[in-house]
PDB file of N, CA, C and O in Angstrom, chain B, residues numbered from 101:
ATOM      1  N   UNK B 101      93.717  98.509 101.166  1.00  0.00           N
ATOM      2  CA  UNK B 101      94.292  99.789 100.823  1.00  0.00           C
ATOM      3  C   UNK B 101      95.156 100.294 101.967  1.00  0.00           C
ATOM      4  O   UNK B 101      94.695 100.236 103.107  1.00  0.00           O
ATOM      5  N   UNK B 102      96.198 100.715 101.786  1.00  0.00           N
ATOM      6  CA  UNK B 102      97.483 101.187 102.540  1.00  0.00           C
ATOM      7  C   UNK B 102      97.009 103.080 102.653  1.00  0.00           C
ATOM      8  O   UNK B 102      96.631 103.979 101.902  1.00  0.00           O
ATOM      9  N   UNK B 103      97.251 102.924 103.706  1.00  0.00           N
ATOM     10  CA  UNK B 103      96.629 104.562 104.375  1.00  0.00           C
ATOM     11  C   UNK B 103      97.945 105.494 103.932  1.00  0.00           C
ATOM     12  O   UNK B 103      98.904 104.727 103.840  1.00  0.00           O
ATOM     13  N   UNK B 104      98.300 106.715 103.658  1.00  0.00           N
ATOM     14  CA  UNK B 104      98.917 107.721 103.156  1.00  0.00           C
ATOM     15  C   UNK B 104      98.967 108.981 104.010  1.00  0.00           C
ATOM     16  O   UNK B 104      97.992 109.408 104.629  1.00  0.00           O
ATOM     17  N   UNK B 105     100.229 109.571 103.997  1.00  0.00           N
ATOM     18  CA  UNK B 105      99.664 111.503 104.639  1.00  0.00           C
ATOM     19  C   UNK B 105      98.853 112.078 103.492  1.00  0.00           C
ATOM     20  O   UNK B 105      98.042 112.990 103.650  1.00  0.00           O
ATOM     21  N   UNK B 106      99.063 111.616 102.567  1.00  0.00           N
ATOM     22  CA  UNK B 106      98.751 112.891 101.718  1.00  0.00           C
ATOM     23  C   UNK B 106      97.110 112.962 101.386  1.00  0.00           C
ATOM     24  O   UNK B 106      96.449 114.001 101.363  1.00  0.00           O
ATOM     25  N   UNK B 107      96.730 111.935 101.194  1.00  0.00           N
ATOM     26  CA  UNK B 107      95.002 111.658 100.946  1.00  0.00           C
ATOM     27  C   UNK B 107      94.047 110.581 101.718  1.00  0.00           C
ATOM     28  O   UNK B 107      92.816 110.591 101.723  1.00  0.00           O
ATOM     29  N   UNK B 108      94.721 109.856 102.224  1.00  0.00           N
ATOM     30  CA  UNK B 108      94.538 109.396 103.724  1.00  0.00           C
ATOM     31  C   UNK B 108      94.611 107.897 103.011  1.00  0.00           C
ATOM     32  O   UNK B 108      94.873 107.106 103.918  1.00  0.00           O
ATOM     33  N   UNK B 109      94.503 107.292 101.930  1.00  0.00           N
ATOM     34  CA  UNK B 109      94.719 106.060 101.288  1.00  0.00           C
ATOM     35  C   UNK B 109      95.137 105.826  99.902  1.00  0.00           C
ATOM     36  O   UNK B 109      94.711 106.572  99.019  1.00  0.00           O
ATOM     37  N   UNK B 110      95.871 104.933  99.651  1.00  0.00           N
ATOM     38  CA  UNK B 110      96.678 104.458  98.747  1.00  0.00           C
ATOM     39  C   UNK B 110      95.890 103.179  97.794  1.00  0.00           C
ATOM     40  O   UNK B 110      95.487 102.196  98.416  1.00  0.00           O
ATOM     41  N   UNK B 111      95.715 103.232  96.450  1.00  0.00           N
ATOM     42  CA  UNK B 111      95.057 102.497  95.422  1.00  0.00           C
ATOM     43  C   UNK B 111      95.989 101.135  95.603  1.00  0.00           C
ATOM     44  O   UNK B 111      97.167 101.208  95.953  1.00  0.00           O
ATOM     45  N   UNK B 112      95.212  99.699  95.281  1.00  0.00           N
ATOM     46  CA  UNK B 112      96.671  98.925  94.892  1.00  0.00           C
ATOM     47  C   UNK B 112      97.510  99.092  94.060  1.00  0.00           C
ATOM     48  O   UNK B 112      98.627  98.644  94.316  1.00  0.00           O
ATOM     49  N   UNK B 113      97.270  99.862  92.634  1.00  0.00           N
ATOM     50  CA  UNK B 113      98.452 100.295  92.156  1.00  0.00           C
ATOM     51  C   UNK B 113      99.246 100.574  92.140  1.00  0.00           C
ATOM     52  O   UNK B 113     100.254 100.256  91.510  1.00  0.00           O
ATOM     53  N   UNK B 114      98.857 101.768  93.354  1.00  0.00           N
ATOM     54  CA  UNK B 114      99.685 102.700  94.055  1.00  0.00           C
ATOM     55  C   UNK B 114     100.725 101.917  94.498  1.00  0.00           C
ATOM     56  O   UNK B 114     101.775 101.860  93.859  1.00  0.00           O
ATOM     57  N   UNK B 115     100.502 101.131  95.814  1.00  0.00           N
ATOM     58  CA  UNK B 115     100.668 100.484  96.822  1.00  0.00           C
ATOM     59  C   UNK B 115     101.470  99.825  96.005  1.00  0.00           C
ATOM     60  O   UNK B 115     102.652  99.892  96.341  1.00  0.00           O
ATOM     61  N   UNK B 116     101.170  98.996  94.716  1.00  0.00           N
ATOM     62  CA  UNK B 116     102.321  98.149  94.412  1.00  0.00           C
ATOM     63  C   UNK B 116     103.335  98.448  93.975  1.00  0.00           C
ATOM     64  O   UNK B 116     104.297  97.683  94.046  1.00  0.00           O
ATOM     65  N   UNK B 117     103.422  99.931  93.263  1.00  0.00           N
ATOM     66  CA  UNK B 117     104.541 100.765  92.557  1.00  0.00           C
ATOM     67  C   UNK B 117     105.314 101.349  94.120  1.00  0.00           C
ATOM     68  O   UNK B 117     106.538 101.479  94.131  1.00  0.00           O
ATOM     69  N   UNK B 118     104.659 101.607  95.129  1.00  0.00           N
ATOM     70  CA  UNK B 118     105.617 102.014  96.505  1.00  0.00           C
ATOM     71  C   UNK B 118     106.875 100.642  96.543  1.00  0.00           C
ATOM     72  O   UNK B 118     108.104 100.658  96.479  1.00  0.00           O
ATOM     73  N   UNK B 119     105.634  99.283  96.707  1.00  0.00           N
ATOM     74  CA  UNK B 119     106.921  98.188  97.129  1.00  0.00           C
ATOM     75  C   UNK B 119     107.997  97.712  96.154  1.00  0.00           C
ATOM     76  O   UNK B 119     108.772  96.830  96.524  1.00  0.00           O
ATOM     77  N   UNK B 120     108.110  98.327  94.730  1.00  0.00           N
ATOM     78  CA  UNK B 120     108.375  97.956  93.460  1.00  0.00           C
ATOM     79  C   UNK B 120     109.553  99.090  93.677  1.00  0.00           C
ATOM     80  O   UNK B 120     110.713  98.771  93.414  1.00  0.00           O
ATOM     81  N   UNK B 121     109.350  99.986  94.002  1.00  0.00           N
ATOM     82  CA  UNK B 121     110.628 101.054  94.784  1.00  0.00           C
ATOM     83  C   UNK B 121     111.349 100.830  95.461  1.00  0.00           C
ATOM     84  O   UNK B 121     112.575 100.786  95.362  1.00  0.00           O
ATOM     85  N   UNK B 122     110.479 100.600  96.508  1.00  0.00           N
ATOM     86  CA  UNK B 122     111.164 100.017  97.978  1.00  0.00           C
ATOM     87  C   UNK B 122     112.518  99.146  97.493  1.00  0.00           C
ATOM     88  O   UNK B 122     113.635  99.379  97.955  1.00  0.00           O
ATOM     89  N   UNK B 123     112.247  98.103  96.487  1.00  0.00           N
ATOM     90  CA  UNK B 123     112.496  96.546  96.436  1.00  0.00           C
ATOM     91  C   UNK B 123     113.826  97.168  95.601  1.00  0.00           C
ATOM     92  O   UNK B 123     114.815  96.464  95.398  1.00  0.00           O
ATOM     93  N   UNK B 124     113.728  98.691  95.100  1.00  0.00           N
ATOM     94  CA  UNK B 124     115.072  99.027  94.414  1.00  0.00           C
ATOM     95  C   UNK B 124     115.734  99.660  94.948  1.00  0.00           C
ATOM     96  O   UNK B 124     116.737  99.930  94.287  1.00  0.00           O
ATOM     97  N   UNK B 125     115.704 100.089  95.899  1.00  0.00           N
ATOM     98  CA  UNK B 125     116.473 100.984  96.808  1.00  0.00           C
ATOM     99  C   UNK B 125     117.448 100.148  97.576  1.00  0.00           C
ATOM    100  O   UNK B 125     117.409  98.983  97.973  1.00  0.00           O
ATOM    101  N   UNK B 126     118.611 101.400  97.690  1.00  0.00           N
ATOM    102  CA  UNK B 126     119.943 100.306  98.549  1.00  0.00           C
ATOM    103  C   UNK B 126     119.626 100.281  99.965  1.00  0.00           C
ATOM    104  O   UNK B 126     119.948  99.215 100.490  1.00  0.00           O
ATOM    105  N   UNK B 127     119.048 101.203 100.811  1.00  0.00           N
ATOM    106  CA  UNK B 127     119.662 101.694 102.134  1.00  0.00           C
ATOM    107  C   UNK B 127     117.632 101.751 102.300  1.00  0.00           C
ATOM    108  O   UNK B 127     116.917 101.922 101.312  1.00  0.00           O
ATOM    109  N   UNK B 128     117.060 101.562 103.778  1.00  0.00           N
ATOM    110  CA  UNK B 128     115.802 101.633 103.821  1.00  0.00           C
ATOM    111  C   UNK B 128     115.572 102.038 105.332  1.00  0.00           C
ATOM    112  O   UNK B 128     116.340 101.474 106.111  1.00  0.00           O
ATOM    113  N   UNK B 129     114.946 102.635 105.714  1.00  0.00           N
ATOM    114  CA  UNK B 129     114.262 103.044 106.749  1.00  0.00           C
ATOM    115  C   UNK B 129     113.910 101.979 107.981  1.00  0.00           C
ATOM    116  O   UNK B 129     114.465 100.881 107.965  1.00  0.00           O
ATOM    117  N   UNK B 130     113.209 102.236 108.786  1.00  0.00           N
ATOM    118  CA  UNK B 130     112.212 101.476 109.995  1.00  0.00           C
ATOM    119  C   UNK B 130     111.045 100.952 108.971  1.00  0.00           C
ATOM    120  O   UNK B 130     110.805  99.867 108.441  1.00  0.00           O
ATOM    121  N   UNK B 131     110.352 102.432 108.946  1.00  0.00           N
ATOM    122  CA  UNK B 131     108.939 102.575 107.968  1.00  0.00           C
ATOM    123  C   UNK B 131     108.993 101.818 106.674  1.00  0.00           C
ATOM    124  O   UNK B 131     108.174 100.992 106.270  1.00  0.00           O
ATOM    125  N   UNK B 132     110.081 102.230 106.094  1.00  0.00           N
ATOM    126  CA  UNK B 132     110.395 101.016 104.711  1.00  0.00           C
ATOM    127  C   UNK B 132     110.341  99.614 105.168  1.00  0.00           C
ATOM    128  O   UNK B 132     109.302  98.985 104.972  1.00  0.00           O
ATOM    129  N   UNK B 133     111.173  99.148 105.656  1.00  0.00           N
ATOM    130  CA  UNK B 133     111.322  98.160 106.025  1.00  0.00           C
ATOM    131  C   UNK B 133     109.967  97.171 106.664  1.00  0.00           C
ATOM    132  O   UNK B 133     109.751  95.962 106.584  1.00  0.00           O
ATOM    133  N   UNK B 134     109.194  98.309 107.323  1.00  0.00           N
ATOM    134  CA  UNK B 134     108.086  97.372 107.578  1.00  0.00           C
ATOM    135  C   UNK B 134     107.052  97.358 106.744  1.00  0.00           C
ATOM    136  O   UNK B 134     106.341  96.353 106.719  1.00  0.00           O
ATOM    137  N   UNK B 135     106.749  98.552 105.839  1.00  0.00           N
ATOM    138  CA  UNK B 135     106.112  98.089 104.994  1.00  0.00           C
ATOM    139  C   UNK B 135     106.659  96.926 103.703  1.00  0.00           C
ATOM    140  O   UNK B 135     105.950  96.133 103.085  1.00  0.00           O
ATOM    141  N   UNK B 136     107.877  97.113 103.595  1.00  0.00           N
ATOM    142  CA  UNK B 136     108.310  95.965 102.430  1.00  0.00           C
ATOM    143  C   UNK B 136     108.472  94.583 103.131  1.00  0.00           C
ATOM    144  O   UNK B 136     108.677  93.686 102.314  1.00  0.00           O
ATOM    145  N   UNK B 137     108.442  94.268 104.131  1.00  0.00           N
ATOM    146  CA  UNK B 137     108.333  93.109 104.641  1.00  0.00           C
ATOM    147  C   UNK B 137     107.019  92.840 105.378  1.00  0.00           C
ATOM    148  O   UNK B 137     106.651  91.666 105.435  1.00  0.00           O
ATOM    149  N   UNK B 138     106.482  93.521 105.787  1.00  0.00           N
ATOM    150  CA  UNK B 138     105.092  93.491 106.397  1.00  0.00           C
ATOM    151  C   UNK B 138     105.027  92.857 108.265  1.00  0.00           C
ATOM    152  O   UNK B 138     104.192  92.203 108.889  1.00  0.00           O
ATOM    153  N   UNK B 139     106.370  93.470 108.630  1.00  0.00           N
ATOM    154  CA  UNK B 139     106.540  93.344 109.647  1.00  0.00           C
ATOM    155  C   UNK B 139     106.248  94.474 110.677  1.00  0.00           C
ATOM    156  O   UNK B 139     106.453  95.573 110.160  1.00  0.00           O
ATOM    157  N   UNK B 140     105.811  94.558 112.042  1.00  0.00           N
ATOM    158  CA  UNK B 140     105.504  95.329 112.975  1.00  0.00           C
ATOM    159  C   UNK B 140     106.828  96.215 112.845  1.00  0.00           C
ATOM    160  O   UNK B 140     107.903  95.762 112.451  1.00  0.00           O
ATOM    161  N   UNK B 141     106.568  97.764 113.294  1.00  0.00           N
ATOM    162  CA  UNK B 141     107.099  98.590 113.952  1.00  0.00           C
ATOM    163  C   UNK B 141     108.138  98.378 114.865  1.00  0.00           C
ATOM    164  O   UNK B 141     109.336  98.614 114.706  1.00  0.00           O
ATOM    165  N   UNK B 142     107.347  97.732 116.205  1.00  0.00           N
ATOM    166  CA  UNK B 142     107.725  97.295 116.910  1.00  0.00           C
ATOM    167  C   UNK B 142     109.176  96.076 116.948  1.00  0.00           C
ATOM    168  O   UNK B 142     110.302  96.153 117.439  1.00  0.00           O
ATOM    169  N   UNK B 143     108.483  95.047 116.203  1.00  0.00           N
ATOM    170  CA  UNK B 143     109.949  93.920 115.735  1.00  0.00           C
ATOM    171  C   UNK B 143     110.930  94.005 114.803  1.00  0.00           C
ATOM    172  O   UNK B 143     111.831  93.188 114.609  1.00  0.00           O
ATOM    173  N   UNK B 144     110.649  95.383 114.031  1.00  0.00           N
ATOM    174  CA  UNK B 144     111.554  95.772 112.955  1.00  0.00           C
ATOM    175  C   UNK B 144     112.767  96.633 113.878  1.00  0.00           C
ATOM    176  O   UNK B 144     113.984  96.543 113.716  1.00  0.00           O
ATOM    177  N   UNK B 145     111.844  97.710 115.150  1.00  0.00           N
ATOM    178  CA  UNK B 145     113.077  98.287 115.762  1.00  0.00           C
ATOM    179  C   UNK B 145     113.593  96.959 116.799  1.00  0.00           C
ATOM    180  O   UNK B 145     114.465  97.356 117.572  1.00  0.00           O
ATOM    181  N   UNK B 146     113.315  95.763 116.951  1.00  0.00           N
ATOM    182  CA  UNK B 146     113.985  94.892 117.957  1.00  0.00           C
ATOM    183  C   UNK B 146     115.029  94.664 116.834  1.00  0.00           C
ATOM    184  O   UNK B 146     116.173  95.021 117.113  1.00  0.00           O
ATOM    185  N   UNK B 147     114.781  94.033 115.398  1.00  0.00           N
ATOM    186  CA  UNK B 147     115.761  93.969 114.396  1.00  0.00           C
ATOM    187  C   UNK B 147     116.974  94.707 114.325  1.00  0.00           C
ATOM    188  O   UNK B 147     118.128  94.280 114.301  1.00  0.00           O
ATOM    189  N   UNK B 148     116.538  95.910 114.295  1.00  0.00           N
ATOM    190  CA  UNK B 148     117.561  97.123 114.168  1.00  0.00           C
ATOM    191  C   UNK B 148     118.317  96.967 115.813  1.00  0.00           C
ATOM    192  O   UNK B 148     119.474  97.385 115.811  1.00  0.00           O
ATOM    193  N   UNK B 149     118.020  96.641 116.648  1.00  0.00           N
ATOM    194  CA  UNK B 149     119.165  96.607 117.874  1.00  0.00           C
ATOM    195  C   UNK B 149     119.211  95.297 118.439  1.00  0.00           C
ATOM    196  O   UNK B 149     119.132  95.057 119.644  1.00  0.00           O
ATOM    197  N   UNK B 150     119.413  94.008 117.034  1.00  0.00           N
ATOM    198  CA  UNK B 150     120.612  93.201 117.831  1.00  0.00           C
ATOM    199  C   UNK B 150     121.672  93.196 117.600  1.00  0.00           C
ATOM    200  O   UNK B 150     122.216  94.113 116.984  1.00  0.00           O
ATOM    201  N   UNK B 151     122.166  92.342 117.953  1.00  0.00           N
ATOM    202  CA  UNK B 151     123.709  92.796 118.433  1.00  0.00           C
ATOM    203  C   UNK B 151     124.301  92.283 117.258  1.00  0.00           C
ATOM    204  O   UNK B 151     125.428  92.739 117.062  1.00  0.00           O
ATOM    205  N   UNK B 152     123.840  91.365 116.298  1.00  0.00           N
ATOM    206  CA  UNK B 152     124.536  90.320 115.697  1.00  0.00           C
ATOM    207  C   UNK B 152     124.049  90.800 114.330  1.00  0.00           C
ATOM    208  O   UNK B 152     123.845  90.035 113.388  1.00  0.00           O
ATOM    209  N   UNK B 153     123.875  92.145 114.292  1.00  0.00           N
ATOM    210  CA  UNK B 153     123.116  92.485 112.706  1.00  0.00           C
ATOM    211  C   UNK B 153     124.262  93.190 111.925  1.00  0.00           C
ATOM    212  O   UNK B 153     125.141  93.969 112.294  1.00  0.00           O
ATOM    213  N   UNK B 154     123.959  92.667 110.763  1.00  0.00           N
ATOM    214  CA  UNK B 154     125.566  93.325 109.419  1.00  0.00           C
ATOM    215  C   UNK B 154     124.725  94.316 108.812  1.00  0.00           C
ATOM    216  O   UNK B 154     125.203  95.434 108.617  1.00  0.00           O
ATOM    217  N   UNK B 155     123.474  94.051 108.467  1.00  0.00           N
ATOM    218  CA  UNK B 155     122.596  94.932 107.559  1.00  0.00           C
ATOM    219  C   UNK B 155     122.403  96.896 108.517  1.00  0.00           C
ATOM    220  O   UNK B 155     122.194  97.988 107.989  1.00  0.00           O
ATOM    221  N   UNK B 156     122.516  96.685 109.371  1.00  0.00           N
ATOM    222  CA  UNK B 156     122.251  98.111 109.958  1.00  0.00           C
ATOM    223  C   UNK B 156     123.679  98.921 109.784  1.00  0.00           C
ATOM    224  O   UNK B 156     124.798  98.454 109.999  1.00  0.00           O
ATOM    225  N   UNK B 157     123.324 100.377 109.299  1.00  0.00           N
ATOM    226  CA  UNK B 157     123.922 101.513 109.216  1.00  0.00           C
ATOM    227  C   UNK B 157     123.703 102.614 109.857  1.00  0.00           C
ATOM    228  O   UNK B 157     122.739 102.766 110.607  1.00  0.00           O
ATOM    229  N   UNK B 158     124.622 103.531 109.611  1.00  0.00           N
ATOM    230  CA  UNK B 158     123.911 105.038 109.394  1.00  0.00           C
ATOM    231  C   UNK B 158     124.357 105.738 108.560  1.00  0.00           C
ATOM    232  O   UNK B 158     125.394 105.794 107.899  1.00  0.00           O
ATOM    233  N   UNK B 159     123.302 106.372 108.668  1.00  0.00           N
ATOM    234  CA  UNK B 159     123.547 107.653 107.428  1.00  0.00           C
ATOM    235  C   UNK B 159     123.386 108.977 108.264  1.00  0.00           C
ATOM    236  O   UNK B 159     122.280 109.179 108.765  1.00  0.00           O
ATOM    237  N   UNK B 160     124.052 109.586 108.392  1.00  0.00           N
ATOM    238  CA  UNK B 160     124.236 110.677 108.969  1.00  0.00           C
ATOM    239  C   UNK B 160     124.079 110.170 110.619  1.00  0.00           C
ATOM    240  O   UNK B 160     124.922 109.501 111.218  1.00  0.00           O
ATOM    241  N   UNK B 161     122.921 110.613 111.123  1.00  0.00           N
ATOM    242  CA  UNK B 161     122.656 110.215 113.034  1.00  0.00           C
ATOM    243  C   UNK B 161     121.162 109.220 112.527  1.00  0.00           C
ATOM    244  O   UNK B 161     120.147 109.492 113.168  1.00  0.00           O
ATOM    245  N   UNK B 162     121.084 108.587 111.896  1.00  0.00           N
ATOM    246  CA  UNK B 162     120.114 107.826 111.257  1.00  0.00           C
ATOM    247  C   UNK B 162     120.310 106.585 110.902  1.00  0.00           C
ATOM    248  O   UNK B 162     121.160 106.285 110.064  1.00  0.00           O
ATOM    249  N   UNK B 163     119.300 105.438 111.689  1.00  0.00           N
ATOM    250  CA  UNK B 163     119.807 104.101 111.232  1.00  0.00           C
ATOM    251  C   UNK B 163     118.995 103.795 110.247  1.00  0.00           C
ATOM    252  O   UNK B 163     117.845 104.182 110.038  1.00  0.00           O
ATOM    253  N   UNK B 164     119.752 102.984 109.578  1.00  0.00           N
ATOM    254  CA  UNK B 164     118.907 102.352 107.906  1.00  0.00           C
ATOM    255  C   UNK B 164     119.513 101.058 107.657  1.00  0.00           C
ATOM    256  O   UNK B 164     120.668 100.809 108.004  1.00  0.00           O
ATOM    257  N   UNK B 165     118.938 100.427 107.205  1.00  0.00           N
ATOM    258  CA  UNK B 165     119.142  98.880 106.656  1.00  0.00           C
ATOM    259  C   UNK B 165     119.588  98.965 105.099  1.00  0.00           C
ATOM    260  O   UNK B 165     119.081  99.485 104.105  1.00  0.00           O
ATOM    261  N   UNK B 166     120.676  98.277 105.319  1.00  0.00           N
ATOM    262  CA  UNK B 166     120.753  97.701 103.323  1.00  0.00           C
ATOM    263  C   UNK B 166     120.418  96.350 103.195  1.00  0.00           C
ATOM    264  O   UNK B 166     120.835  95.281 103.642  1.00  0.00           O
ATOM    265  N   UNK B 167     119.277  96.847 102.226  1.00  0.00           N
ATOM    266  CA  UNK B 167     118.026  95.534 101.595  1.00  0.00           C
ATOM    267  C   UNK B 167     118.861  94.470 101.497  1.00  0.00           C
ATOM    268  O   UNK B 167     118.666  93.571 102.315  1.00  0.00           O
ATOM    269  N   UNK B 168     120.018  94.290 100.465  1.00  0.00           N
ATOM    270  CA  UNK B 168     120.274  93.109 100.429  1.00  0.00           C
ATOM    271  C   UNK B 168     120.684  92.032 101.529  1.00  0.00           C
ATOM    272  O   UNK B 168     120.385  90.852 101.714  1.00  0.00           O
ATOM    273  N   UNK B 169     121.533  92.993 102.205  1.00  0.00           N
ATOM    274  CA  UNK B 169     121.962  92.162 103.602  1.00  0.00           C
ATOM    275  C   UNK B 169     120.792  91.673 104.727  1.00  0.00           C
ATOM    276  O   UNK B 169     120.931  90.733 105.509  1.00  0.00           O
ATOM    277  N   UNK B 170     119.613  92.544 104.609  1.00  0.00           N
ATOM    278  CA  UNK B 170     118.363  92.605 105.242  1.00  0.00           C
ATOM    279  C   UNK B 170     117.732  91.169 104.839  1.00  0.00           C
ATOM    280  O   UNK B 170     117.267  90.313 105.592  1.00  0.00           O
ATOM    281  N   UNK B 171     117.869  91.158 103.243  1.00  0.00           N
ATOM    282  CA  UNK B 171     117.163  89.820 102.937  1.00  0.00           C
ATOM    283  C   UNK B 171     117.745  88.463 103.513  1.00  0.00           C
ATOM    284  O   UNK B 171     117.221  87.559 104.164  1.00  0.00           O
ATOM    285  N   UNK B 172     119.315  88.708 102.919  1.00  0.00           N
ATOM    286  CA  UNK B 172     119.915  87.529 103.290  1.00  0.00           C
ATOM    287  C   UNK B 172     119.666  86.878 104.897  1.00  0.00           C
ATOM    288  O   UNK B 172     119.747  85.665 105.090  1.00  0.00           O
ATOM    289  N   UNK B 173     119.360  87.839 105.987  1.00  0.00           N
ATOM    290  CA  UNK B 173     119.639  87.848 107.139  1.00  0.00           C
ATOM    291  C   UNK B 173     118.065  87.260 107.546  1.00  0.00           C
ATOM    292  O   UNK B 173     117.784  86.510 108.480  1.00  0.00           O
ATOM    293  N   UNK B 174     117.187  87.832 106.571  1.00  0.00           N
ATOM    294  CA  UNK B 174     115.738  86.811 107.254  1.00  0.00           C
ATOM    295  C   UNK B 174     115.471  85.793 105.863  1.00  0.00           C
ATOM    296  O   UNK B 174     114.378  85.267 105.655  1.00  0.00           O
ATOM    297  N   UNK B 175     116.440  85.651 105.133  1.00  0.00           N
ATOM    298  CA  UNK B 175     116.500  83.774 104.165  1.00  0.00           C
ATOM    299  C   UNK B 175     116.788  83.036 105.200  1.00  0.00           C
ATOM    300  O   UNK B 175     116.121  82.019 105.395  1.00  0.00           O
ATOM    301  N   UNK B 176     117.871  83.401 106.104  1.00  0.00           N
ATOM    302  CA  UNK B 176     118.824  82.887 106.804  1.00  0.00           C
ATOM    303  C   UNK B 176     118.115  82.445 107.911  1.00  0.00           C
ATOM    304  O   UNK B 176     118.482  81.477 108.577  1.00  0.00           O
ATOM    305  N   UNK B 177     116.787  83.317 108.228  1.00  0.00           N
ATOM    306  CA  UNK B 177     115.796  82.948 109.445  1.00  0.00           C
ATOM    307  C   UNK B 177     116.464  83.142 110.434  1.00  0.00           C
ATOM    308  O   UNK B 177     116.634  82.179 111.182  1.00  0.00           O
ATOM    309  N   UNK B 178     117.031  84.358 110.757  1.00  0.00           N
ATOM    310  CA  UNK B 178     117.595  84.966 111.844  1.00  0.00           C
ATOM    311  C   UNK B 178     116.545  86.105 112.590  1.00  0.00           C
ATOM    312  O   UNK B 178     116.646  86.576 113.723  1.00  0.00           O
ATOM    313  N   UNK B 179     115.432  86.394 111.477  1.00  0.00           N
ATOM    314  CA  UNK B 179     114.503  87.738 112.261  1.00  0.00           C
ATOM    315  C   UNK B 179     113.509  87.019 112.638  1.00  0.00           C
ATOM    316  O   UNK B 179     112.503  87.713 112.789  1.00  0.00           O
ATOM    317  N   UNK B 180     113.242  85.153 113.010  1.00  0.00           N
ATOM    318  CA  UNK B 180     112.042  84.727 113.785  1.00  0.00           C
ATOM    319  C   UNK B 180     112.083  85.058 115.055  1.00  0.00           C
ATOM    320  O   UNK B 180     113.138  85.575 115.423  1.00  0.00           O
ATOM    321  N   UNK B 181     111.064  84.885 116.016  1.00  0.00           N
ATOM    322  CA  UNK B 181     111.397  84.992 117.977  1.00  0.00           C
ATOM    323  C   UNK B 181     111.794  86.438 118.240  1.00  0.00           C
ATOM    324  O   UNK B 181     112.178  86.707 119.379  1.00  0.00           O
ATOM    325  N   UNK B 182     111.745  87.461 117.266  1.00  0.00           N
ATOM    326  CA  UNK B 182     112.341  88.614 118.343  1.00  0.00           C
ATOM    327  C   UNK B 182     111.229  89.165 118.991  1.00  0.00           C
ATOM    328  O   UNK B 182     111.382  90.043 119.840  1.00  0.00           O
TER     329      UNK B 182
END
């Protein structure tokens, strides 16, 4: 079970209708991103600042990833070793 603000945990239902969102959305977060890939905090922000990334944006003063380019970029096995 995936922990929540709002009630302190998340059903698998739940949990699977979050990544079933996630997986439709154009533009995604840190927090998105690591929960839809199930990657650390930590190696998702090394992701977000290399040098050689197409998938990072912003949106306003805010960086965000677009999923598709995100995927292509770890098919591609470019997000192993960081």
């Amino acid at each position: 079970m995936k922990k929540t603000k709002s009630n302190g945990v998340m059903t698998q239902q739940e949990y699977s209708s979050w990544i079933a969102a996630l997986m439709k959305k154009t533009f995604l977060t840190k927090n998105e991103v690591s929960d839809l890939y199930g990657l650390g905090l930590a190696h998702v922000q090394r992701l977000f600042n290399q040098p050689d990334t197409d998938f990072v944006t912003y949106i306003g003063k805010r960086k965000v990833a677009e999923r598709e380019k995100l995927d292509a970029y770890i098919r591609a096995g470019k997000a192993t070793g960081i």
